[in-house]
C-alpha positions as a LaTeX table, in Angstrom:
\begin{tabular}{lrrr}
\hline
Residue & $x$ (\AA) & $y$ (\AA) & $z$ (\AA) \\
\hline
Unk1 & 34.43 & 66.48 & $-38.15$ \\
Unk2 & 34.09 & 67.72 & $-41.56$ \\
Unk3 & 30.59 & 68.35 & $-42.60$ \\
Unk4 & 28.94 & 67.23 & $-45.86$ \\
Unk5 & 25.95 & 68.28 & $-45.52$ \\
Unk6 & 23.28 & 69.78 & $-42.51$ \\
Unk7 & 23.32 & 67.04 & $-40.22$ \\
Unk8 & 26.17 & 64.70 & $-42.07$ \\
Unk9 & 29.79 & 64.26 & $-41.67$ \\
Unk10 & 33.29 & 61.95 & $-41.57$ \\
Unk11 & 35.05 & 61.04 & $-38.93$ \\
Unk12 & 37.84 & 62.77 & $-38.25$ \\
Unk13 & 40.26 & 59.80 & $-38.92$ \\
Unk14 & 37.82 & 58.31 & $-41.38$ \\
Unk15 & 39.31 & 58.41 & $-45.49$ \\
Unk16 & 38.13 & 60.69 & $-48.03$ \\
Unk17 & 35.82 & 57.99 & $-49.61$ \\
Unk18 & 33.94 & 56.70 & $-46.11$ \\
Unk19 & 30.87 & 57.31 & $-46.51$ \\
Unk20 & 29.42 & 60.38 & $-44.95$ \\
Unk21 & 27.81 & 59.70 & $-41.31$ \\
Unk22 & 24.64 & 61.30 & $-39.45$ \\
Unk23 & 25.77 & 63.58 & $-36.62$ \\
Unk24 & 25.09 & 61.49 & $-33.28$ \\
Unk25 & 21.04 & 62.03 & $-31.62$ \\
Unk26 & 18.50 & 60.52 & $-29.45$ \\
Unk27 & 15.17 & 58.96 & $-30.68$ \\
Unk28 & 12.15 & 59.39 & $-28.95$ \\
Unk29 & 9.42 & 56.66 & $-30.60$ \\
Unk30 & 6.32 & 56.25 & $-29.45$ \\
Unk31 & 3.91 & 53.21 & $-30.47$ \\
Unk32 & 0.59 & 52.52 & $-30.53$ \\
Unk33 & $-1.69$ & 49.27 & $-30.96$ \\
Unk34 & $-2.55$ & 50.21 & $-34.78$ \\
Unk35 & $-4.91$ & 50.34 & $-37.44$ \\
Unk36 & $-5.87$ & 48.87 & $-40.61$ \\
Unk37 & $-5.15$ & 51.28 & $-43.67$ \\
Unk38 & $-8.87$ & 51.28 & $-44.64$ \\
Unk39 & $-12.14$ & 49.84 & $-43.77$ \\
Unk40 & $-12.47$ & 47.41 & $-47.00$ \\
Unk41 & $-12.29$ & 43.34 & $-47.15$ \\
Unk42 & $-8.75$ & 42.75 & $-47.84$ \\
Unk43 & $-6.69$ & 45.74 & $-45.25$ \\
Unk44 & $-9.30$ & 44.26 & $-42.12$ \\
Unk45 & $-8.21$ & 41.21 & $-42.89$ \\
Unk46 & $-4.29$ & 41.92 & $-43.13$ \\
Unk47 & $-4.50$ & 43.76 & $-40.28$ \\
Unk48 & $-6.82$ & 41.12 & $-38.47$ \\
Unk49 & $-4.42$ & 38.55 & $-39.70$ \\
Unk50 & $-1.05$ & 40.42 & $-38.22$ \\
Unk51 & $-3.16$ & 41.05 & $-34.59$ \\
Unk52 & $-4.38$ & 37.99 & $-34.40$ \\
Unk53 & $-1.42$ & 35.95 & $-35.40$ \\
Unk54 & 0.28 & 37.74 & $-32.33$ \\
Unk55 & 0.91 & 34.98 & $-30.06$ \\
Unk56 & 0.65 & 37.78 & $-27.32$ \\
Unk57 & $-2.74$ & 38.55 & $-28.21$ \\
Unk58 & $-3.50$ & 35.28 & $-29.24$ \\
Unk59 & $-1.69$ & 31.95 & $-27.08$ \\
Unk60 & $-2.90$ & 28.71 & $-28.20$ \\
Unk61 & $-0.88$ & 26.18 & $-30.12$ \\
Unk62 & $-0.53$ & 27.87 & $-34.06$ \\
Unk63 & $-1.41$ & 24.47 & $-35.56$ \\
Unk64 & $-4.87$ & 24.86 & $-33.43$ \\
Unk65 & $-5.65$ & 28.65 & $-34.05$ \\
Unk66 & $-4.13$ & 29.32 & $-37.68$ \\
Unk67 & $-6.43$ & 27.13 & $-39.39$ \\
Unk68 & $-9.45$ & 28.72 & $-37.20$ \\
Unk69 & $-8.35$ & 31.83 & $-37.95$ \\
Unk70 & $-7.53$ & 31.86 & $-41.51$ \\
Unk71 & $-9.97$ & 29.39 & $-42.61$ \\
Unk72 & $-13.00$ & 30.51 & $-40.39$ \\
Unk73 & $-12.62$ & 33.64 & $-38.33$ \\
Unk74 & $-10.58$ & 35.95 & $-41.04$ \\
Unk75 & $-13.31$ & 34.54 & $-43.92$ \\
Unk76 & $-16.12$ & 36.66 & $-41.91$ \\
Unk77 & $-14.72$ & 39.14 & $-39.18$ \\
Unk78 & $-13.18$ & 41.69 & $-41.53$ \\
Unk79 & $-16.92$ & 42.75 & $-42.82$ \\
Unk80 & $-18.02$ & 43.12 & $-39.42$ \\
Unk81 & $-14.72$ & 44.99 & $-38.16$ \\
Unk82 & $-14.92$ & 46.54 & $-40.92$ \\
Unk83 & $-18.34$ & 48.10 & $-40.41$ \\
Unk84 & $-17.36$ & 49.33 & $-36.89$ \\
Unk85 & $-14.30$ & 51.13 & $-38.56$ \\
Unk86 & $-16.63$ & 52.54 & $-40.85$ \\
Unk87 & $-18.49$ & 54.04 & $-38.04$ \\
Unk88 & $-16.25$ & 56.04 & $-36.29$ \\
Unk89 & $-13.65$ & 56.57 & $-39.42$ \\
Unk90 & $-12.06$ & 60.04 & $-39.78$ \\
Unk91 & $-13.52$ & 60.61 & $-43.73$ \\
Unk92 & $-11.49$ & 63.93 & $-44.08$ \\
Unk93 & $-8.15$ & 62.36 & $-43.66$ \\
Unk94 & $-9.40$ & 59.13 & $-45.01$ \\
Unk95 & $-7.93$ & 57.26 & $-41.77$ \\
Unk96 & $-8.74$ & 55.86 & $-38.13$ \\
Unk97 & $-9.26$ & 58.26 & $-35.17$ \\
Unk98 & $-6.52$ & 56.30 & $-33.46$ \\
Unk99 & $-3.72$ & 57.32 & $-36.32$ \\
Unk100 & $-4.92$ & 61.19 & $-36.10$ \\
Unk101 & $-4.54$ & 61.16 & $-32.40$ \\
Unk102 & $-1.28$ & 59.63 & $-32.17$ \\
Unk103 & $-0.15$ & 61.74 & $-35.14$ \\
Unk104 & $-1.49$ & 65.06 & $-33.27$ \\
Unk105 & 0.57 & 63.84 & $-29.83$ \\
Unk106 & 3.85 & 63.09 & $-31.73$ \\
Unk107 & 3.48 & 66.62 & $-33.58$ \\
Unk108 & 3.12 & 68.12 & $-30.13$ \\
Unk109 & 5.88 & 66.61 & $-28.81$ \\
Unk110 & 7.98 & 67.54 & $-31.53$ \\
Unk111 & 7.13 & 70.61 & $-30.88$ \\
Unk112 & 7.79 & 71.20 & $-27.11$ \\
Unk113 & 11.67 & 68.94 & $-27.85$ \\
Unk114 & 11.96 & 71.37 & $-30.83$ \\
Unk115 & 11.48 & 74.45 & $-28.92$ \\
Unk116 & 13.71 & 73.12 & $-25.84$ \\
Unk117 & 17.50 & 73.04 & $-24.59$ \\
Unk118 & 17.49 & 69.52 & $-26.60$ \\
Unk119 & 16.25 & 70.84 & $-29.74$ \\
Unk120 & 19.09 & 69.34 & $-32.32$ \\
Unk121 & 19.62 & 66.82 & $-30.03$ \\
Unk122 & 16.00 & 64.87 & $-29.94$ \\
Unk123 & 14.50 & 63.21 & $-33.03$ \\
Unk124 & 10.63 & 62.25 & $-32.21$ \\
Unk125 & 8.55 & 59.90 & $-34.68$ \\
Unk126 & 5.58 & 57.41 & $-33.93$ \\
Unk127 & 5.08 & 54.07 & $-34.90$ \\
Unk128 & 1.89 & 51.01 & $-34.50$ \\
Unk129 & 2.57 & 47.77 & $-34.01$ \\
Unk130 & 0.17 & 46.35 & $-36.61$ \\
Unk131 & 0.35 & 48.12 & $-39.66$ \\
Unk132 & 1.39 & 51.62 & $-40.40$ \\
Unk133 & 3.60 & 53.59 & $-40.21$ \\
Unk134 & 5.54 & 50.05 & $-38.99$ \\
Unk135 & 7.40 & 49.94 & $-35.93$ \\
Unk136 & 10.91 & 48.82 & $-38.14$ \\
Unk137 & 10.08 & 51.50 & $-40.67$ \\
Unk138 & 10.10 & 54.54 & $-37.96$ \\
Unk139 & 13.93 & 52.73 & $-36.10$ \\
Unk140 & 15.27 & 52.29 & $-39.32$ \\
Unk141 & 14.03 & 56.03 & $-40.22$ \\
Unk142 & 15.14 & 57.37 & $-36.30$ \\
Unk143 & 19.11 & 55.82 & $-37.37$ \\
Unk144 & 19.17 & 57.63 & $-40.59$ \\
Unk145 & 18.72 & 60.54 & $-39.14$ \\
Unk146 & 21.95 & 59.52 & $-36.72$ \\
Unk147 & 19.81 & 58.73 & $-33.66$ \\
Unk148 & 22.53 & 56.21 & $-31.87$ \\
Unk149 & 20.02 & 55.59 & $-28.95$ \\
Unk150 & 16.53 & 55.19 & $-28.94$ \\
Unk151 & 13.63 & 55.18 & $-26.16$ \\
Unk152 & 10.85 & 53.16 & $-27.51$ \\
Unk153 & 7.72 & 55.02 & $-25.50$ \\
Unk154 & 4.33 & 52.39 & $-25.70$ \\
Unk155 & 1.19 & 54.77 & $-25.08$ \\
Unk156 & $-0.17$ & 52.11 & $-22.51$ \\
Unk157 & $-0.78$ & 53.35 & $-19.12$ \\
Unk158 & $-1.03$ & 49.91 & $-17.40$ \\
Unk159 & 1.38 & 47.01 & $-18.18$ \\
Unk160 & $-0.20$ & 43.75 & $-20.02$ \\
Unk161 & 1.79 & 41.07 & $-22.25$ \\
Unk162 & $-0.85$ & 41.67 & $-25.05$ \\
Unk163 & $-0.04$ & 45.86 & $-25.31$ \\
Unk164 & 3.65 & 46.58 & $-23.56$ \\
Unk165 & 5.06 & 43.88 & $-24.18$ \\
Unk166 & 4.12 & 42.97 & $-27.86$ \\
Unk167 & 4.90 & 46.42 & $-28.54$ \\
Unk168 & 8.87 & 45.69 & $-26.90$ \\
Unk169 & 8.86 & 42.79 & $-28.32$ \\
Unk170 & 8.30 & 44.03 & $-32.02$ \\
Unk171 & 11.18 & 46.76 & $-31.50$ \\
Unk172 & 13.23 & 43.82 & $-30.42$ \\
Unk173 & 13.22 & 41.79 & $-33.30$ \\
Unk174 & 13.96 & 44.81 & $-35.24$ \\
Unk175 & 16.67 & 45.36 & $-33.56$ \\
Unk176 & 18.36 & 41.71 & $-34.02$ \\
Unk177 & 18.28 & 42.31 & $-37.87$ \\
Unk178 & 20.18 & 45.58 & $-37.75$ \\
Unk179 & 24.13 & 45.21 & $-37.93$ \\
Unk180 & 24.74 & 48.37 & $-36.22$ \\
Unk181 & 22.11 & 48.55 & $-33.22$ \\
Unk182 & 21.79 & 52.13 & $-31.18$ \\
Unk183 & 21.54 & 51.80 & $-27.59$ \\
Unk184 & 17.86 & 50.94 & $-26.53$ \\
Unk185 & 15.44 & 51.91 & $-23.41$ \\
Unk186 & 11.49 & 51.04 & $-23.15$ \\
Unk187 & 9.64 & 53.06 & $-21.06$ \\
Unk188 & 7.76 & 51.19 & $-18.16$ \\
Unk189 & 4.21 & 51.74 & $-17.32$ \\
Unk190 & 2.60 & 55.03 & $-16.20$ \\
Unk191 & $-0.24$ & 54.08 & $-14.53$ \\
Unk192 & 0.55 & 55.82 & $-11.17$ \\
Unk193 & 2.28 & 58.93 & $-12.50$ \\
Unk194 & 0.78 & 62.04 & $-10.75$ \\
Unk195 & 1.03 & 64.56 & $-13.56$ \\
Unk196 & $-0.99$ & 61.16 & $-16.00$ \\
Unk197 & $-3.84$ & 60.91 & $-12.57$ \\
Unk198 & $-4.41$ & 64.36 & $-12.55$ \\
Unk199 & $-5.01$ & 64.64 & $-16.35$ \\
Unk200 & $-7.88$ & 62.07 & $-16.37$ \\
Unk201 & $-9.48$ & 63.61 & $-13.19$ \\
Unk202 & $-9.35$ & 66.86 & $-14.89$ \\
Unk203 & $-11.07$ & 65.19 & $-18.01$ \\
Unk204 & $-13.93$ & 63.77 & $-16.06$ \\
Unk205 & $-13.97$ & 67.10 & $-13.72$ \\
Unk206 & $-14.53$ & 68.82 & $-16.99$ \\
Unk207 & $-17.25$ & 66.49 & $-18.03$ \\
Unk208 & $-19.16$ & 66.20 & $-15.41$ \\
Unk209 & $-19.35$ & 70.04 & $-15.16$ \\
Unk210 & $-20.96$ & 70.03 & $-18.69$ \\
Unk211 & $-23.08$ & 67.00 & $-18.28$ \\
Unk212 & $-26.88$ & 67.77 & $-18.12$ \\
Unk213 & $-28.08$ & 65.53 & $-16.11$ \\
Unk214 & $-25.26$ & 64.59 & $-13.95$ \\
Unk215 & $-23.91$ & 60.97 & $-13.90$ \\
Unk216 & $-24.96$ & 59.43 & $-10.74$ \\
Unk217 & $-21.94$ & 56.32 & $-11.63$ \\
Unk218 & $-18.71$ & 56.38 & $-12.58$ \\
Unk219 & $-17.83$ & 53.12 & $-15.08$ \\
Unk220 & $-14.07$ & 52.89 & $-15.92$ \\
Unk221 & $-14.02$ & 50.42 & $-17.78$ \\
Unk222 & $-10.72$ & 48.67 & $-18.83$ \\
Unk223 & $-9.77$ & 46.42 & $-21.98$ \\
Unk224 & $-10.00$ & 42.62 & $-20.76$ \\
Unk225 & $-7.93$ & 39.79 & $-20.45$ \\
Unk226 & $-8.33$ & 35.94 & $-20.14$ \\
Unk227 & $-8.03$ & 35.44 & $-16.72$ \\
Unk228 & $-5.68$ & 33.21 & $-16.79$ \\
Unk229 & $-2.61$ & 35.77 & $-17.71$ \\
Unk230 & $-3.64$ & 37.32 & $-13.64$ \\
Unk231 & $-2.80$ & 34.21 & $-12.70$ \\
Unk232 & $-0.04$ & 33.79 & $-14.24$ \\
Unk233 & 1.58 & 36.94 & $-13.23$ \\
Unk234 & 0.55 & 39.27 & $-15.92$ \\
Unk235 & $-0.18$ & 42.88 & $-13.97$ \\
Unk236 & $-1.85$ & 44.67 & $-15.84$ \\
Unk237 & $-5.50$ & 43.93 & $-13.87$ \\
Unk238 & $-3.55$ & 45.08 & $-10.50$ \\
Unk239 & $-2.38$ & 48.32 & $-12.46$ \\
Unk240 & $-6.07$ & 49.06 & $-13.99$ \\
Unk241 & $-7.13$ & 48.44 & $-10.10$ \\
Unk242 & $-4.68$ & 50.87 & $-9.02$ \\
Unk243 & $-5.72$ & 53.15 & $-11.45$ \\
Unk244 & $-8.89$ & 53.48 & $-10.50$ \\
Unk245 & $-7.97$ & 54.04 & $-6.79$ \\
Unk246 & $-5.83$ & 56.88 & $-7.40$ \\
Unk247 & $-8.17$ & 58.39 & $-9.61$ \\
Unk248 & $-10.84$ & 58.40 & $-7.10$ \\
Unk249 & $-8.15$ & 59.75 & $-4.50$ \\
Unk250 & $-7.44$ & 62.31 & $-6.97$ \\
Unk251 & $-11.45$ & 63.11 & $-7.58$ \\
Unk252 & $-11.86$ & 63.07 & $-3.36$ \\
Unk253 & $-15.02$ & 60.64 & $-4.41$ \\
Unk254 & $-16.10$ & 57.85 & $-2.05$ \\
Unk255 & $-15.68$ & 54.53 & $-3.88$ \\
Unk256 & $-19.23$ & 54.02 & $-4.18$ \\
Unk257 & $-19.58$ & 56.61 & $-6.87$ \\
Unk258 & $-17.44$ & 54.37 & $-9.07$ \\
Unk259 & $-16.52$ & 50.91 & $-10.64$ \\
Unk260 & $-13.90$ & 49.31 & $-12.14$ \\
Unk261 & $-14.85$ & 46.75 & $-15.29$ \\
Unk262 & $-13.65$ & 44.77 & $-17.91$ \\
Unk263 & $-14.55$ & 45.40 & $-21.92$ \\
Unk264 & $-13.85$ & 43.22 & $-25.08$ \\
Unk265 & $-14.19$ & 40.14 & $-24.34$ \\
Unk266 & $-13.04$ & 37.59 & $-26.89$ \\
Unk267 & $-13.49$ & 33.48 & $-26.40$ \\
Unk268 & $-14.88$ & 31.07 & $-24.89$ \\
Unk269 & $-12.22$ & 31.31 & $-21.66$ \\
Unk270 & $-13.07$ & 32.93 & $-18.35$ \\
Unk271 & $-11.90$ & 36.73 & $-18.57$ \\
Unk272 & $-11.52$ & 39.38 & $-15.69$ \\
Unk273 & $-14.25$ & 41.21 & $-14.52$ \\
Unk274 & $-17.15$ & 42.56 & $-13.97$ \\
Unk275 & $-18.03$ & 43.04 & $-17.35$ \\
Unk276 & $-18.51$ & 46.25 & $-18.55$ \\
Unk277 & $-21.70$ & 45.60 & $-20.98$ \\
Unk278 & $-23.11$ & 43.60 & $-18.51$ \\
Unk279 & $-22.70$ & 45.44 & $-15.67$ \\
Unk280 & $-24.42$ & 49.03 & $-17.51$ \\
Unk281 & $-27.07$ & 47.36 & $-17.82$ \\
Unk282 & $-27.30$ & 46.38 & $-14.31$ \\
Unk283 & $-27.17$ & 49.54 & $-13.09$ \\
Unk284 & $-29.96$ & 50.57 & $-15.24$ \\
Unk285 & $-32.33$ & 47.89 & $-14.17$ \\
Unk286 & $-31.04$ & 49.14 & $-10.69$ \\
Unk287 & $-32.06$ & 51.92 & $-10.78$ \\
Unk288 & $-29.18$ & 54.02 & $-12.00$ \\
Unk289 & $-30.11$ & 56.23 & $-14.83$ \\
Unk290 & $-28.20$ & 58.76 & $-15.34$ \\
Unk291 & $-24.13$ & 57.23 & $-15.67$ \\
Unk292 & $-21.12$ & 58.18 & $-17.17$ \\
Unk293 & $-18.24$ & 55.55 & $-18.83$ \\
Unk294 & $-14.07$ & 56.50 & $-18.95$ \\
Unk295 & $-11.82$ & 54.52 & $-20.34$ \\
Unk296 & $-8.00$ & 55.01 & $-18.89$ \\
Unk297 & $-6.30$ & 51.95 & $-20.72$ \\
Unk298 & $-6.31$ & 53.63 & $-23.85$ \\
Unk299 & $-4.47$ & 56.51 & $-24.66$ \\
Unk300 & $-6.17$ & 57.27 & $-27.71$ \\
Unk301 & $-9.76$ & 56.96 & $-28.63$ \\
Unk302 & $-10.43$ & 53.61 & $-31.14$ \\
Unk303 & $-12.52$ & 51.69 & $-32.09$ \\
Unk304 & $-12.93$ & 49.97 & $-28.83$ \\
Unk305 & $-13.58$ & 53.31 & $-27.09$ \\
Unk306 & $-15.78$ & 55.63 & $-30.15$ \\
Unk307 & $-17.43$ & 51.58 & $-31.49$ \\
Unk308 & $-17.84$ & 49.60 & $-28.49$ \\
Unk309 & $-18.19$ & 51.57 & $-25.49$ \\
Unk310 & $-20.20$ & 54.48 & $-27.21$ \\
Unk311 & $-22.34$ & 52.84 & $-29.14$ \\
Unk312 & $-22.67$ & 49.11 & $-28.08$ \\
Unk313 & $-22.36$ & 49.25 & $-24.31$ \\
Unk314 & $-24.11$ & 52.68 & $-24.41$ \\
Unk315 & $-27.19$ & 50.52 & $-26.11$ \\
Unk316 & $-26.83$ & 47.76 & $-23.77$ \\
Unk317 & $-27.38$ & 50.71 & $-20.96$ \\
Unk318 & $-30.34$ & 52.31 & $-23.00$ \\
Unk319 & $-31.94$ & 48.79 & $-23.48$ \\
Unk320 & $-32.12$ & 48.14 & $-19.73$ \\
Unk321 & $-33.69$ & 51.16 & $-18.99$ \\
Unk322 & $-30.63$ & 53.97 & $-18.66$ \\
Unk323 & $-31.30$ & 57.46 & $-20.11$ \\
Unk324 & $-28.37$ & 59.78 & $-20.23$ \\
Unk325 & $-24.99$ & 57.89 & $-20.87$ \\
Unk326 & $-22.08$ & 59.95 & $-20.74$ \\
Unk327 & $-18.79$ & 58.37 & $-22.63$ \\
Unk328 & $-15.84$ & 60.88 & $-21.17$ \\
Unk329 & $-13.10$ & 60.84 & $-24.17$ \\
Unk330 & $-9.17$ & 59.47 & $-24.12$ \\
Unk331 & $-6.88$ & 62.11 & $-23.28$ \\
Unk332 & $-6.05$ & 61.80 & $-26.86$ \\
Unk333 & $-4.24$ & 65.04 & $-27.39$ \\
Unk334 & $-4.95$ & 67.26 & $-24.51$ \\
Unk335 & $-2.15$ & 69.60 & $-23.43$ \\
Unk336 & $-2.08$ & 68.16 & $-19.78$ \\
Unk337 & $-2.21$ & 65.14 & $-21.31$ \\
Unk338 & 0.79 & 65.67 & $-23.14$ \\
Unk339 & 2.35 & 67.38 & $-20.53$ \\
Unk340 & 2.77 & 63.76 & $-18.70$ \\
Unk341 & 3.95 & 62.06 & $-21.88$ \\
Unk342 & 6.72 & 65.20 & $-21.33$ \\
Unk343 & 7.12 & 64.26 & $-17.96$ \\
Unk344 & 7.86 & 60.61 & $-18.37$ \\
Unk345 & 9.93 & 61.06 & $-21.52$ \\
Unk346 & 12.58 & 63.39 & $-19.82$ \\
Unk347 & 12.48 & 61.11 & $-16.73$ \\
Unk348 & 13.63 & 58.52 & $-18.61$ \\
Unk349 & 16.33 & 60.02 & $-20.65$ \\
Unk350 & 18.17 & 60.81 & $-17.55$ \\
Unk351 & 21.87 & 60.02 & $-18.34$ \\
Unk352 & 21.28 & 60.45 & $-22.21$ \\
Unk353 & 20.46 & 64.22 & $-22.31$ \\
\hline
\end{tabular}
């Protein structure tokens, strides 16, 4: 192969005037949910409009929910999402917690695949599947750089058709425009990886060593869904369930020192549960003062985790009588943390590298 340029060349039987092709890697992408580009009117309600257009998120008939949602729901929601963005929003970098954290893990990454045996072999980038950087911007940036297979790596722990697969699914149309597609792999869920468990005890280990007084209740609470997808054979509330039991395995607590519940629920339909707002606030009125809340479906902290659980469950705890609430951070970034995302990626690249 004659090279053009670092990285470039022609096929050895290729003419003079073909054009000059990437030398042959692997992409590693991972994706997140996403984030609106700022907290104003008009990106809430593009971003608003993209997540809850998703028929994954979102599954009733389009010609009953598009009006609703355009007419209605997008007319008044992006001031009030917009305000809880505002809230937790990372000023300094003028973006969302959720885009620094998942920038900080792929730069990590990078790093450990740049200092490896696979160094000019592995290409790493990051992607969202609502707004930016776009999930079809980062594959077609991963094939100009001559990656001719791809793992597409969602950051959720537990499986669910509104996170995993949405998140597949995205990649996949992608993939049906381009005329020359590289060879594809997802990664499956992580929810019972050892290396994952032992990272979240460790967080709450760490905590609760810090915590003055200590939590007398673990909450882990999970993201909801309508309870209908359980039924119909979604597992993601079996995973979060699983979870939970492995963590407290990995803790060596009895099960009475902690609860698995449900958070964000969006509706009128009947959702999984307990609820996690409702049931704070039951353990303060019973007695329970002193708690602590983790959240192991998210793999960054967002605006569900530094909004809702921090602030708006934490005052539904206060207001029933609670006085020290603990909220235990996402892994986010943390090097054991990342060492699982290590883990799993070279797991599944077996064959490839």
């Amino acid at each position: 192969m004659k090279l053009d340029k670092p990285g470039q060349g022609r096929l050895a039987f290729a003419s003079q005037d073909h054009p000059p092709i990437a030398v042959a890697k692997i992409g590693v992408l991972i994706a997140n949910l996403g984030t609106p580009d700022n907290t104003d009117y008009w990106s809430m309600r593009r971003y608003l409009s993209e997540f809850l257009s998703d028929k994954r998120v979102i599954d009733y008939p389009r010609w009953l929910w598009q009006p609703l949602l355009q007419l209605i729901i997008l007319s008044k929601r992006p001031f009030s999402s917009g305000e809880a963005y505002k809230s937790i929003w990372n000023e300094k970098d003028n973006e969302s917690p959720l885009l620094t954290t998942t920038r900080s893990q792929f730069r990590k990454l990078s790093l450990h695949f740049q200092k490896s045996k696979y160094n000019e072999k592995i290409v790493m980038d990051f992607c969202m599947r609502y707004g930016n950087p776009s999930t079809e911007s980062a594959i077609k940036r991963l094939q100009s750089q001559g990656c001719e297979k791809i793992l597409f790596f969602p950051l959720y722990p537990q499986y669910a058709g509104p996170t995993s697969a949405t998140a597949n699914d995205q990649a996949f149309r992608v993939l049906m425009k381009m005329n020359w597609q590289p060879a594809f792999r997802t990664v499956p869920a992580y929810f019972d990886n050892p290396t994952y468990i032992k990272a979240l005890a460790n967080s709450i280990k760490e905590a609760y060593a810090e915590a003055k007084p200590k939590p007398e209740h673990l909450v882990v609470s999970y993201h909801g869904v309508p309870e209908r997808y359980l039924l119909a054979g979604d597992p993601y509330h079996c995973h979060c369930q699983k979870t939970t039991r492995l963590l407290v395995n990995e803790l060596n607590w009895g099960k009475k020192y902690c609860t698995t519940t449900f958070q964000s629920k969006f509706g009128p339909e009947k959702w999984v549960g307990p609820s996690t707002v409702d049931y704070v606030a039951e353990l303060a009125r019973t007695g329970k003062k002193n708690i602590a809340v983790v959240a192991p479906a998210f793999s960054s902290d967002c605006v569900e985790t530094l909004e809702e659980i921090n602030q708006e469950i934490a005052e539904s705890f206060s207001e029933a009588g609670g006085s020290s609430f603990l909220y235990i951070p996402c892994l986010n970034d943390r090097d054991d943390h990342i060492e699982a995302f290590i883990e799993i990626i070279e797991k599944e690249l077996a064959g490839w590298i």
